[in-house]
N, CA, C and O of each residue as an XYZ file, in Angstrom:
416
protein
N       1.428     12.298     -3.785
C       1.217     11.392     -2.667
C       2.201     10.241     -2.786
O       2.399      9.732     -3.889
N       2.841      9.801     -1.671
C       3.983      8.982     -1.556
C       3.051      7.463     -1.509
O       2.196      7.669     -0.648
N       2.912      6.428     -1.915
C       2.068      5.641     -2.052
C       3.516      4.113     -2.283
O       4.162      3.746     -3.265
N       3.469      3.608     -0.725
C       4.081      2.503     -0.625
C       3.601      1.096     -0.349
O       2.606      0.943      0.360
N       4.104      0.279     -0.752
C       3.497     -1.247     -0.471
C       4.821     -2.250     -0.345
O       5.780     -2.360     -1.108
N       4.457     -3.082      1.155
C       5.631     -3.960      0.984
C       5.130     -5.313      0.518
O       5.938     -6.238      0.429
N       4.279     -5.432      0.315
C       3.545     -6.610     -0.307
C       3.792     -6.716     -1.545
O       3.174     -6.263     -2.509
N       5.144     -7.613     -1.465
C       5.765     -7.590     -2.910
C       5.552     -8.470     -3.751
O       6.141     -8.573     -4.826
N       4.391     -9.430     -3.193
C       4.380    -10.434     -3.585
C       2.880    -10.323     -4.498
O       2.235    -11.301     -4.876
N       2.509     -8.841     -4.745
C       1.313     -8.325     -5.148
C       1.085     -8.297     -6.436
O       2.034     -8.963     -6.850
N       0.486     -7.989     -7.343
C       0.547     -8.010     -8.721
C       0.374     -6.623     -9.360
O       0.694     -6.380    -10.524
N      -0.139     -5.765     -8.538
C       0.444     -4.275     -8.338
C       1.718     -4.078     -8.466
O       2.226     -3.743     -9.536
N       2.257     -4.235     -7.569
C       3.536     -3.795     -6.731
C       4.484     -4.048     -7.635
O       4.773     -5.133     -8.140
N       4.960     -2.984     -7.817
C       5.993     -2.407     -8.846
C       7.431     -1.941     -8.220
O       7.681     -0.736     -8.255
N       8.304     -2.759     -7.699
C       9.435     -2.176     -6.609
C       8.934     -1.338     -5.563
O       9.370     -0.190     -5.477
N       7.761     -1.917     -4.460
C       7.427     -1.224     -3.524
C       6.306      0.143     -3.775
O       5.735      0.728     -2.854
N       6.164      0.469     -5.238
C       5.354      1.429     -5.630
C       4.173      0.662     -6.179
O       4.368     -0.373     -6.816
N       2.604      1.259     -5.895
C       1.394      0.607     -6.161
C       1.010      0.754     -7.619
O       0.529      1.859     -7.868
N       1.100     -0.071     -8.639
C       0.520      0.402    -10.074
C      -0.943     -0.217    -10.417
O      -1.362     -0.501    -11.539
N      -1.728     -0.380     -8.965
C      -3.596     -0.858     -9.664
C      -3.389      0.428     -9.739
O      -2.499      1.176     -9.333
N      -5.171      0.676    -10.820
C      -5.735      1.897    -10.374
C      -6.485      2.197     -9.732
O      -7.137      3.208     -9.994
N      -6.706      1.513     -8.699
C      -8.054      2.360     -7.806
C      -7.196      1.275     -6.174
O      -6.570      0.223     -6.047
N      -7.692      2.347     -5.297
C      -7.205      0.884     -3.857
C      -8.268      1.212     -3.097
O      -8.809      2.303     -3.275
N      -8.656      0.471     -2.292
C      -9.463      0.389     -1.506
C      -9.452     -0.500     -0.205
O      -9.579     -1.693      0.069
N      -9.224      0.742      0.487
C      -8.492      0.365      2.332
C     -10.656     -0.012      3.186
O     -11.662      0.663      3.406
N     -10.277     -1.245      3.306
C     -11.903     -1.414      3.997
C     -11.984     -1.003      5.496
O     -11.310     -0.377      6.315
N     -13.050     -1.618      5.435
C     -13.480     -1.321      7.548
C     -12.318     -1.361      7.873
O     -11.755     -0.443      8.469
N     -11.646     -2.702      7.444
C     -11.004     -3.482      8.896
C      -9.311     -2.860      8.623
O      -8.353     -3.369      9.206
N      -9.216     -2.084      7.973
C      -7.911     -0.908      7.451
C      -6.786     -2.133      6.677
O      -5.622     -2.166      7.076
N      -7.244     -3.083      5.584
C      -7.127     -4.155      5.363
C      -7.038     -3.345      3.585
O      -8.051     -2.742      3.231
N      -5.789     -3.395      2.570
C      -5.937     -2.870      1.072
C      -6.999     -4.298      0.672
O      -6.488     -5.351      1.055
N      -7.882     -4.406      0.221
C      -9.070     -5.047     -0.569
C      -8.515     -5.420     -1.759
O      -8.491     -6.576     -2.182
N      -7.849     -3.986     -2.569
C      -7.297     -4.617     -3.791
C      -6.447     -5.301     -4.074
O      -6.315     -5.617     -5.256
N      -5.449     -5.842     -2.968
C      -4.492     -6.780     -2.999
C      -4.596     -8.050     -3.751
O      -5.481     -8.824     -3.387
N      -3.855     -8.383     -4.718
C      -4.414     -9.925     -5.716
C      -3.010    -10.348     -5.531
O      -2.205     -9.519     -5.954
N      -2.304    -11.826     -4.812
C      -1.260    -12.444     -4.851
C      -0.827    -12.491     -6.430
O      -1.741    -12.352     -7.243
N       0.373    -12.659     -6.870
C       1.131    -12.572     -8.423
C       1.735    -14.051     -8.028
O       2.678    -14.397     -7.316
N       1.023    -14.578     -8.605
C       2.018    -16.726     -8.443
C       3.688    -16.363     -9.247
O       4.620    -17.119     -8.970
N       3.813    -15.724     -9.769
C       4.991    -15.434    -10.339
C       6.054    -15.102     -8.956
O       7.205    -15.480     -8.739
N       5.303    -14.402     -8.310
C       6.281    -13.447     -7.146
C       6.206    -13.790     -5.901
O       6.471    -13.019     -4.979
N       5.768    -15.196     -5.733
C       5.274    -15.341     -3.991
C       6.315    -15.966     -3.471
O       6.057    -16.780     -2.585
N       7.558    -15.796     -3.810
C       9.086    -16.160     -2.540
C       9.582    -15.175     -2.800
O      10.802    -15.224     -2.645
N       8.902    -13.467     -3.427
C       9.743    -12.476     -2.902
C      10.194    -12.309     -1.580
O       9.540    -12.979     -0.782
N      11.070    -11.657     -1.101
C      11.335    -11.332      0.001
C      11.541     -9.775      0.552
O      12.107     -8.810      0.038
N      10.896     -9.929      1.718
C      10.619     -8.312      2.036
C      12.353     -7.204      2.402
O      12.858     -7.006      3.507
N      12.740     -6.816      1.349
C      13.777     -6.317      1.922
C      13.777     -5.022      2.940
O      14.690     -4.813      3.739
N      12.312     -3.966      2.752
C      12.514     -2.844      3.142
C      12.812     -3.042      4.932
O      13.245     -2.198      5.717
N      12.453     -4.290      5.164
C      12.595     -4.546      7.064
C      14.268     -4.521      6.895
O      14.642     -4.855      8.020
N      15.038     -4.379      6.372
C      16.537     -4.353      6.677
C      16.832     -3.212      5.544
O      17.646     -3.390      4.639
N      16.091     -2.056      5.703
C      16.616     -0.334      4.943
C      18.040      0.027      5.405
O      18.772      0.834      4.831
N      18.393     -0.791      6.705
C      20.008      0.063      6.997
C      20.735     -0.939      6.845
O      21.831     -0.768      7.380
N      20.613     -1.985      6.319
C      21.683     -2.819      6.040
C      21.841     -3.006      4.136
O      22.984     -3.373      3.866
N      21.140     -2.865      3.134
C      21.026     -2.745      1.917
C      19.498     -1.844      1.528
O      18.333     -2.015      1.887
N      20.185     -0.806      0.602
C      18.756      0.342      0.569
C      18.063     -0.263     -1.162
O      18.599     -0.202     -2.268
N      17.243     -0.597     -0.916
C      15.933     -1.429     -2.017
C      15.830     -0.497     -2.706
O      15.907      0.713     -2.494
N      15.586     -1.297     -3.872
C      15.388      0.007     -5.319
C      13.789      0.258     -5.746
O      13.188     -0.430     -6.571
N      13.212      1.421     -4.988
C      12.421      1.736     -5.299
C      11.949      2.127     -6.553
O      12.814      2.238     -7.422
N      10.339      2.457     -6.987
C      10.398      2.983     -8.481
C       9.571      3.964     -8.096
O       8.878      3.948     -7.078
N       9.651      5.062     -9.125
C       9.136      6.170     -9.364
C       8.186      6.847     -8.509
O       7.211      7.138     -9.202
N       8.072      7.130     -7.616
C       5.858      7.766     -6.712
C       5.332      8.469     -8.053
O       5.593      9.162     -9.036
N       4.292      7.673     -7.245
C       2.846      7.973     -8.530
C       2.174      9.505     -8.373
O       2.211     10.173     -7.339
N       1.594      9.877     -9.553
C       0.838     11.341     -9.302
C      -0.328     10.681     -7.987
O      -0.977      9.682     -8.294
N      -0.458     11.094     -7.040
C      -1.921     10.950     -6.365
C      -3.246     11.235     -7.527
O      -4.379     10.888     -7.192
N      -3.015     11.885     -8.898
C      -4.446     12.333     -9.631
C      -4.489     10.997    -10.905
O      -5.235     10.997    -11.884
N      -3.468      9.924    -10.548
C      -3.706      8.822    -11.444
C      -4.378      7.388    -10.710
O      -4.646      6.290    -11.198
N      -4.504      7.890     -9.420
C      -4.861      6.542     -8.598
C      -5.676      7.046     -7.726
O      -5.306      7.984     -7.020
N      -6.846      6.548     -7.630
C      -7.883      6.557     -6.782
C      -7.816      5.883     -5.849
O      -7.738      4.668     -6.027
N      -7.821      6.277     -4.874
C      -7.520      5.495     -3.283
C      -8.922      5.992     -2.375
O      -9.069      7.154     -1.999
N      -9.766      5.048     -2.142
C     -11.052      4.960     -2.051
C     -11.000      4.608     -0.051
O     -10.185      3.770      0.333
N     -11.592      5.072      0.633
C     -11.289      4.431      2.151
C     -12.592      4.299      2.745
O     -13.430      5.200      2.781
N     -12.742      3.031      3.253
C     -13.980      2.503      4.544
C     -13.708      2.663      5.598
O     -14.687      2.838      6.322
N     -12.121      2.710      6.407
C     -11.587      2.631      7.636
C     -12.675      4.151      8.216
O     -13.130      5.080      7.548
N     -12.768      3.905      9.425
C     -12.993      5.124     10.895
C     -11.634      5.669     10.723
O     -10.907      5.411     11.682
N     -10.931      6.534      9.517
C      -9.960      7.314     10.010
C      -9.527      7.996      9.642
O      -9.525      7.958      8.412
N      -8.925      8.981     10.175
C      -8.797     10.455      9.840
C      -8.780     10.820      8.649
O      -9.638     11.592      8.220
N      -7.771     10.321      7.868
C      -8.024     11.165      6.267
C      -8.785     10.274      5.483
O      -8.405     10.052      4.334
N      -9.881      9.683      5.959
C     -11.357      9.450      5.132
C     -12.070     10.456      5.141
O     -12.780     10.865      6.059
N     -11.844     11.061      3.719
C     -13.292     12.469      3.742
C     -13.938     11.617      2.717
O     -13.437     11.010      1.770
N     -15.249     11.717      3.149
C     -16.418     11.309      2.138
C     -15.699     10.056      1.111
O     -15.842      9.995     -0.110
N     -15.000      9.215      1.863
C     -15.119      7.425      1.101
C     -13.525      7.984      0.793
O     -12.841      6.971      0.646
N     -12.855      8.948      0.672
C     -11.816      9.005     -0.276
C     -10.454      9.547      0.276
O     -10.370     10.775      0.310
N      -9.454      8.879      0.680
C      -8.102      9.229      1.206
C      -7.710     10.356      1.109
O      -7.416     10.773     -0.011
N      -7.603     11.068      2.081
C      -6.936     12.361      1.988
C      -5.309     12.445      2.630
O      -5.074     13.563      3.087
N      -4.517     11.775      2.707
C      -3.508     11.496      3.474
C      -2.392     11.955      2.351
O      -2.804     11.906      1.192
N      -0.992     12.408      2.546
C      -0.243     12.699      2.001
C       0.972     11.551      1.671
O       2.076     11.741      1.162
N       0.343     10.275      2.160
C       0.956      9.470      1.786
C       0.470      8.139      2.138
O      -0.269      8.335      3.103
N       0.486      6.909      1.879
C       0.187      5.611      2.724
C       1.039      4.886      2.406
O       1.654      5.136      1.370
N       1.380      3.704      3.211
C       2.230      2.963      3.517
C       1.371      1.334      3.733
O       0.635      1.388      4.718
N       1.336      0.022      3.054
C       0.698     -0.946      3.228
C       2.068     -1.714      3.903
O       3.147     -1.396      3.403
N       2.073     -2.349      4.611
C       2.868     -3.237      5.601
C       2.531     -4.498      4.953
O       1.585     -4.534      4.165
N       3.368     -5.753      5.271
C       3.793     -6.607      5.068
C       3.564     -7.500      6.203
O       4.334     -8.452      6.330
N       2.471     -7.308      7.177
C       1.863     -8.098      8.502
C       1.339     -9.739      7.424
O       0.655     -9.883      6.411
N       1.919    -10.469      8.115
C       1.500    -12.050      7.887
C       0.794    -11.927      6.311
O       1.568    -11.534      5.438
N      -0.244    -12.155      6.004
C      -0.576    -12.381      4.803
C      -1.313    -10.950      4.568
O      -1.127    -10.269      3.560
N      -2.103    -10.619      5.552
C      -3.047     -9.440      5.203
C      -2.428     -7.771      5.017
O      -1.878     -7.193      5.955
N      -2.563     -7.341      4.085
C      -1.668     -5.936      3.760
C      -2.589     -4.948      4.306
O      -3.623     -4.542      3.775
N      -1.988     -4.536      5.670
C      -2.492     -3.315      6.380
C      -2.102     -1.768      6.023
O      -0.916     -1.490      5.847
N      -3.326     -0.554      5.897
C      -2.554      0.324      6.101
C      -2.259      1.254      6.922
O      -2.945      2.211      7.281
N      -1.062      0.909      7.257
C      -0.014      1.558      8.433
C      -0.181      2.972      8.676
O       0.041      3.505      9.763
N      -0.548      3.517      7.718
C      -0.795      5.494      7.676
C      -2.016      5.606      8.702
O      -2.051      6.628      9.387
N      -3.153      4.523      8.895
C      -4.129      4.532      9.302
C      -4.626      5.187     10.744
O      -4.653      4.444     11.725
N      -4.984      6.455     10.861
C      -5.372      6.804     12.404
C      -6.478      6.965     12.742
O      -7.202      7.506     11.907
N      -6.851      6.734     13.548
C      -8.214      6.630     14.469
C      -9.310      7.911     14.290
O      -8.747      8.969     14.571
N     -10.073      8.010     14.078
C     -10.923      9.729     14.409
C     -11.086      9.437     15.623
O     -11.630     10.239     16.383
């Protein structure tokens, strides 16, 4: 599972790759586990300019080392637990949305 975050300013966030172990996308399709890193909060989001300098990503994680837990109404919530082949958390104002998120 391709597992991205532009919330770089996260204490996870490992060059755009998620290293908690467990995430948890709530009702409001909002990552829960997000914790600000005071070390990292004037990162800057480079992946919004991918065609002008390409960001050095790190490694994708096994999907069987990270539990990705889901509350959202959406499609790849089976029984509490992400079934999606990948997610993507955005970089919207402060709150880290996830973008993979579709409607049932």
């Amino acid at each position: 599972m391709d597992i991205r975050c532009r919330k770089t300013y996260c204490k996870y966030n490992d060059r755009y790759t998620c290293r908690a172990n467990e995430i948890l996308v709530d009702k409001k399709v909002v990552c829960s586990t997000f914790e600000k890193d005071a070390d990292n909060s004037d990162v800057k989001d480079v992946t919004m300019h991918l065609f002008e300098q390409t960001p050095d990503f790190a490694p994708q994680r096994d999907s069987k080392a990270l539990k990705i837990r889901c509350e959202a109404n959406c499609l790849f919530n089976h029984n509490g637990l992400c079934v999606s082949n990948g997610i993507t958390l955005n970089s919207i104002k402060e709150t880290p949305y996830c973008i993979s998120f579709l409607k049932k």
